[in-house]
C-alpha positions in Angstrom: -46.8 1.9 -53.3 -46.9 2.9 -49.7 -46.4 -0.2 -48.3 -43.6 -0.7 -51.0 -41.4 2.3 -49.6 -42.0 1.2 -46.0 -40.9 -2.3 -46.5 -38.0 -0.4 -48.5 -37.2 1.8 -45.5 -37.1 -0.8 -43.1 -34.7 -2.9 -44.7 -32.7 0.0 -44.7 -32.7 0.6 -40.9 -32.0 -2.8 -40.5 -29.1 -2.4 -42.6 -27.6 0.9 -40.7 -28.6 -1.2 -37.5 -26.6 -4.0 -38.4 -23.7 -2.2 -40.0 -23.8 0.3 -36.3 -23.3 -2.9 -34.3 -20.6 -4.3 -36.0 -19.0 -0.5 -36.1 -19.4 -1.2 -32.0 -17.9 -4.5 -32.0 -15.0 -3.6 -34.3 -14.3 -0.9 -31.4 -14.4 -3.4 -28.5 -12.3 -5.8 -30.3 -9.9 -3.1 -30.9 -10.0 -1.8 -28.2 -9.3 -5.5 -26.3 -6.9 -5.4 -29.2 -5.1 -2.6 -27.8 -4.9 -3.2 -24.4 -3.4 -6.5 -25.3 -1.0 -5.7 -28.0 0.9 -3.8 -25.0 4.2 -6.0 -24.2 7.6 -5.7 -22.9 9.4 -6.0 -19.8 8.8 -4.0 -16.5 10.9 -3.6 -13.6 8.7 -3.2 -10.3 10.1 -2.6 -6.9 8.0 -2.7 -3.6 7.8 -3.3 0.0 4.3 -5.7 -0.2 4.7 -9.2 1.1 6.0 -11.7 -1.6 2.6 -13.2 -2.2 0.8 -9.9 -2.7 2.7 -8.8 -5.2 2.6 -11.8 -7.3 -1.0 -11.8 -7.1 -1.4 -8.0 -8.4 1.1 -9.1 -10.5 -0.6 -12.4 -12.0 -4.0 -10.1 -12.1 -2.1 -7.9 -14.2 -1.0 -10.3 -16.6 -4.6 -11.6 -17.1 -5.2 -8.1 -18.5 -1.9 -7.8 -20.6 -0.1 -11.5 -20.8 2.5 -10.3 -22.9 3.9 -8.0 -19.8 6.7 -9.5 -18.2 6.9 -7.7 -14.5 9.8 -8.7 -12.8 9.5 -8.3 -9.1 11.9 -6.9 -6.3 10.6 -7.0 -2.7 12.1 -5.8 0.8 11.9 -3.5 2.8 10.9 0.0 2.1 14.2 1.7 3.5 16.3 -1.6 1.7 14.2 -0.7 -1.7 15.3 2.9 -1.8 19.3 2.4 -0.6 19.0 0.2 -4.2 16.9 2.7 -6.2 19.6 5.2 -4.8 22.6 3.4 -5.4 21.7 2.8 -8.7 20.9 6.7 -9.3 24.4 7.5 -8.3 25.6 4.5 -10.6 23.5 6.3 -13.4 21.3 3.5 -14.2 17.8 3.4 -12.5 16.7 0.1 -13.8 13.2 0.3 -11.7 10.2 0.8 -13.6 7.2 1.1 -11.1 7.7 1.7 -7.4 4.8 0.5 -4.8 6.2 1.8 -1.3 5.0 2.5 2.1 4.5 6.4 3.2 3.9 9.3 1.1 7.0 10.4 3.3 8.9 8.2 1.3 8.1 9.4 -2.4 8.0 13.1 -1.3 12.0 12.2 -0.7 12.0 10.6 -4.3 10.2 13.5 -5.6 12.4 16.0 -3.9 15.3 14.2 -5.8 13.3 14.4 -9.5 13.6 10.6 -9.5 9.9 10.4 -9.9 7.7 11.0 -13.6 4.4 12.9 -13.1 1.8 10.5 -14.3 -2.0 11.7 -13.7 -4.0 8.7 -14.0 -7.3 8.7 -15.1 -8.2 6.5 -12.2 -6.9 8.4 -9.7 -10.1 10.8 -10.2 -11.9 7.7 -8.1 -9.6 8.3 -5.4 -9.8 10.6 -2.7 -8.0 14.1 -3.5 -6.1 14.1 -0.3 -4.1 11.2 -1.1 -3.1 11.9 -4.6 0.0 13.9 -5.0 -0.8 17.6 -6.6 1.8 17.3 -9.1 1.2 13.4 -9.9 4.3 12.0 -9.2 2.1 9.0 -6.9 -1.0 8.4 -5.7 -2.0 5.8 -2.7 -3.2 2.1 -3.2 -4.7 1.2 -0.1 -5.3 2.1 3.9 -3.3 0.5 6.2 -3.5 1.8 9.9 -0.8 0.4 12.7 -2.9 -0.8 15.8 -2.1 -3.6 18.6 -2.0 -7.3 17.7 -2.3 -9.5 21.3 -2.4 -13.1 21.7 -5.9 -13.9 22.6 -4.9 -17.2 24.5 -2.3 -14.8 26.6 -4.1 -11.7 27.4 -7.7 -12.2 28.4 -8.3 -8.4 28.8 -8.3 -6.4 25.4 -6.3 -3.4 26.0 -8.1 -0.4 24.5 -4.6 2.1 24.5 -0.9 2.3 23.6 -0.1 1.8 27.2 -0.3 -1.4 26.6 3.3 -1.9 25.3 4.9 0.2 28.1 3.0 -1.2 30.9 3.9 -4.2 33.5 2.5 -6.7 31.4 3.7 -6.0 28.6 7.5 -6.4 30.0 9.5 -8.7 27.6 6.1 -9.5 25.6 6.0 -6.7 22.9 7.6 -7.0 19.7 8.1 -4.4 16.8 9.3 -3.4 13.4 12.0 -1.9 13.0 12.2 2.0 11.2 15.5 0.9 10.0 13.9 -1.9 7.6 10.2 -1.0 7.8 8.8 2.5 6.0 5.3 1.7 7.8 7.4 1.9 11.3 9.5 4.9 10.0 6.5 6.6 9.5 4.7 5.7 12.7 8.0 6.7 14.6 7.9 10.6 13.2 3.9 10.3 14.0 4.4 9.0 17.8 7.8 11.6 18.2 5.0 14.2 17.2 1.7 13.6 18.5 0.3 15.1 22.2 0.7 12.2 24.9 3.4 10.2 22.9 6.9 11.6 22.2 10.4 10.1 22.6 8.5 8.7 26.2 6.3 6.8 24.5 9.5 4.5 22.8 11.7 5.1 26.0 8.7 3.2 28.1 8.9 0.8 25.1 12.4 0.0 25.7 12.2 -0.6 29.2 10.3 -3.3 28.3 13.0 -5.1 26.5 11.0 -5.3 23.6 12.0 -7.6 20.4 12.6 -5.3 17.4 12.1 -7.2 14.2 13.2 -6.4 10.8 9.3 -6.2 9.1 6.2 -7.1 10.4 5.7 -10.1 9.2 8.0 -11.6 12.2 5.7 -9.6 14.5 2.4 -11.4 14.0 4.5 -14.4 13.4 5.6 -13.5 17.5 2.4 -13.0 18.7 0.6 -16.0 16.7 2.5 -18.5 17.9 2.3 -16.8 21.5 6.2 -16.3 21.4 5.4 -12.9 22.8 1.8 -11.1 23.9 1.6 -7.7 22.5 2.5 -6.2 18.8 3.0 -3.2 16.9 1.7 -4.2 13.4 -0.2 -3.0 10.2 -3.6 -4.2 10.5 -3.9 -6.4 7.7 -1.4 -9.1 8.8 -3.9 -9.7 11.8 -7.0 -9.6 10.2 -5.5 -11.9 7.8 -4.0 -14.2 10.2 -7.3 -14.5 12.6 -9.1 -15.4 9.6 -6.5 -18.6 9.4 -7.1 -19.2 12.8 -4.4 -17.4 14.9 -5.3 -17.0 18.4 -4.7 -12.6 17.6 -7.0 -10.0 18.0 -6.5 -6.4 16.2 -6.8 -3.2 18.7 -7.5 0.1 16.9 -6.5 2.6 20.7 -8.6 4.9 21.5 -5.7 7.6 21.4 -5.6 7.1 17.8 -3.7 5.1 15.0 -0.9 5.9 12.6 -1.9 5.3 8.3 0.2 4.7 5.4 -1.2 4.6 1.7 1.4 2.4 0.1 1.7 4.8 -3.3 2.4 3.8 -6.5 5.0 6.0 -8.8 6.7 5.4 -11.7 10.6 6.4 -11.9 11.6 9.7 -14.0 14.2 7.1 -15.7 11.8 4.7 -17.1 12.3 3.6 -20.6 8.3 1.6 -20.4 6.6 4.6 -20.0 3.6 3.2 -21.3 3.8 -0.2 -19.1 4.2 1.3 -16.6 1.4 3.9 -16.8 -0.5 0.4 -17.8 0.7 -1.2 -14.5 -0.4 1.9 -12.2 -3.9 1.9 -13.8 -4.8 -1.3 -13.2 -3.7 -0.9 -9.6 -5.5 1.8 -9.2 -8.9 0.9 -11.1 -12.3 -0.8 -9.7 -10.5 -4.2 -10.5 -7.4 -3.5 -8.9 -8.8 -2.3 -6.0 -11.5 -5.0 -5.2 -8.1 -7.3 -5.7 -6.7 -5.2 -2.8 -9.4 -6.1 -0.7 -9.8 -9.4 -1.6 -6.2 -9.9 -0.3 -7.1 -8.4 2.9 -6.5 -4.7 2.1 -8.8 -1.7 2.8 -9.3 -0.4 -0.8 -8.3 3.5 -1.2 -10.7 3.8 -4.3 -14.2 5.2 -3.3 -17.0 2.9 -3.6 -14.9 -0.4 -2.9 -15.9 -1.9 0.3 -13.1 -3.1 3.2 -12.5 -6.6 4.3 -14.0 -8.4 7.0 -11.9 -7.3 10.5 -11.2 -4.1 9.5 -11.9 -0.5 9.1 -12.2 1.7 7.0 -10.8 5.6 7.2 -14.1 7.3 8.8 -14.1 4.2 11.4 -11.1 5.3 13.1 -9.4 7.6 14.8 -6.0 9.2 13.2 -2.6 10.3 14.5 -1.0 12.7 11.8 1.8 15.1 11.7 2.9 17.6 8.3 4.3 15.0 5.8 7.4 17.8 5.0 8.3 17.7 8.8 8.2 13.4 8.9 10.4 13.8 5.9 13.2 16.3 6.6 13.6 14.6 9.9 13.6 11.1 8.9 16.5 10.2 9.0 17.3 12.3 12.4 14.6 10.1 13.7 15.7 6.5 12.2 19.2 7.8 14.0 17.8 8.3 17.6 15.9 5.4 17.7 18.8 3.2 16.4 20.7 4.6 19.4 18.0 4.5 21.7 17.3 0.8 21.1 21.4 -0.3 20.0 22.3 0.8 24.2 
């Protein structure tokens, strides 16, 4: 008899066994289920190179293939006259925005034309570069060093004075803060930091320097040893010596400017939920170790940086009170424009 109700009870465990494990699979197919079954179109507007953004874009659609993300890429300050002109014209038609200061969303967010989103992912980035109220949250690390010409300059410079010294007349190239938010940003940082001011671009310009629209046309410059010296967002070096290039990446000892390139959805969206999608994959384990296999420093804790460059606690940075870089903006973008138009 005993041995009758044990062979009786464990059937039955088997049973419960078998019925919990399908219960489980049920859940992970639903829950693939769900994850797919999201579809629609989203608008996404950012300031990454071309070929980044298709590639977050493509890893994206692995994950949701019946997402259509329509891109629009230029320039950070070109991206927001659009988003603008088509608030005043009533009819935001951007979805997700990808951009490259915090300086530039706390403008959107002064103007409500952000929606507060807090993504559960963003609890896996630091605190300091998620907005309080959740209107963005930054993607990656990019710090603005020197890029030289190896075959040029056989003597790494280790400071800024690189660019306003003799050797560097008519051989530096920059981005402009007209066209480029990462240059916008790094002019309020320089106009405010010890050692630096208004001097520091004055002795710039009396190098007849060549002021490009992004920079992308600066390591194109210095790569093809058009000019010797570069203001430039590290990863378009590292990338480019991994090609080959004859460039080398200098982080100065002064200190470098860094820019987060946030994420934010518009307060006009009608693909709330895409979009919400869209920023949590960015901003997940797989999104980020996609970041750094493009050549980005991840901003997500626990994902390692690149090859040829460093991360946050490797490096010295030059900062300044992101209200102050904003109200004065466009002030700033002004006197440079004048400084550099004479």
């Amino acid at each position: 008899m005993k041995k009758l109700l044990f062979l009786l009870c464990a059937g039955l465990l088997c049973i419960l066994a078998a019925c919990g494990n399908s219960s489980d699979e049920e859940a992970d197919a639903s829950s693939e289920e769900g994850e797919s079954e999201l579809s629609g179109e989203l608008e996404f507007y950012t300031s990454q190179p071309d070929v980044d953004a298709e590639q977050l874009v493509d890893a994206f659609n692995e994950k949701y293939p019946d997402v259509e993300v329509n891109i629009f890429r230029s320039g950070t300050e070109e991206v927001i006259s659009k988003l603008n002109a088509e608030s005043q014209a009533g009819s935001v038609v951007a979805d997700v925005l990808l951009l490259a200061d915090s300086v530039t969303f706390e403008g959107l967010k002064e103007a409500d034309m952000l929606m507060e989103y807090n993504s559960p992912e963003a609890e896996a980035i630091p605190e300091e570069f998620v907005d309080a109220d959740g209107t963005y949250t930054g993607t990656k690390m990019m710090a603005t060093g020197i890029v030289i010409n190896t075959d040029e300059v056989t003597e790494a410079p280790t400071s800024w004075d690189a660019l306003v010294s003799d050797e560097g007349s008519d051989q530096v190239v920059m981005p402009s803060p007209l066209y480029s938010g990462a240059a916008a940003y790094n002019l309020g940082i320089f106009t405010r930091s010890d050692g630096f001011g208004w001097d520091f671009y004055e002795g710039i310009k009396a190098n007849n320097p060549m002021i490009t629209e992004g920079n992308g046309a600066v390591i194109e410059n210095v790569a093809s040893g058009q000019k010797n010296y570069g203001m430039i967002v590290d990863y378009l070096v590292a990338r480019a010596a991994s090609d080959g290039s004859p460039v080398e990446l200098i982080y100065p000892e002064e200190g470098v400017p860094v820019i987060t390139e946030p994420i934010g959805i518009t307060a006009d969206t009608e693909e709330a939920e895409l979009a919400k999608a869209f920023v949590d994959f960015v901003l997940s384990e797989e999104g980020q170790a996609l970041q750094a296999e493009i050549g980005y420093t991840p901003i997500r804790e626990g994902v390692e940086a690149p090859y040829g460059l460093k991360s946050l606690d490797e490096i010295k940075t030059l900062s300044a009170p992101t209200d102050e870089l904003y109200q004065n903006r466009e002030a700033d973008k002004g006197k440079f424009d004048e400084l550099f138009s004479n």
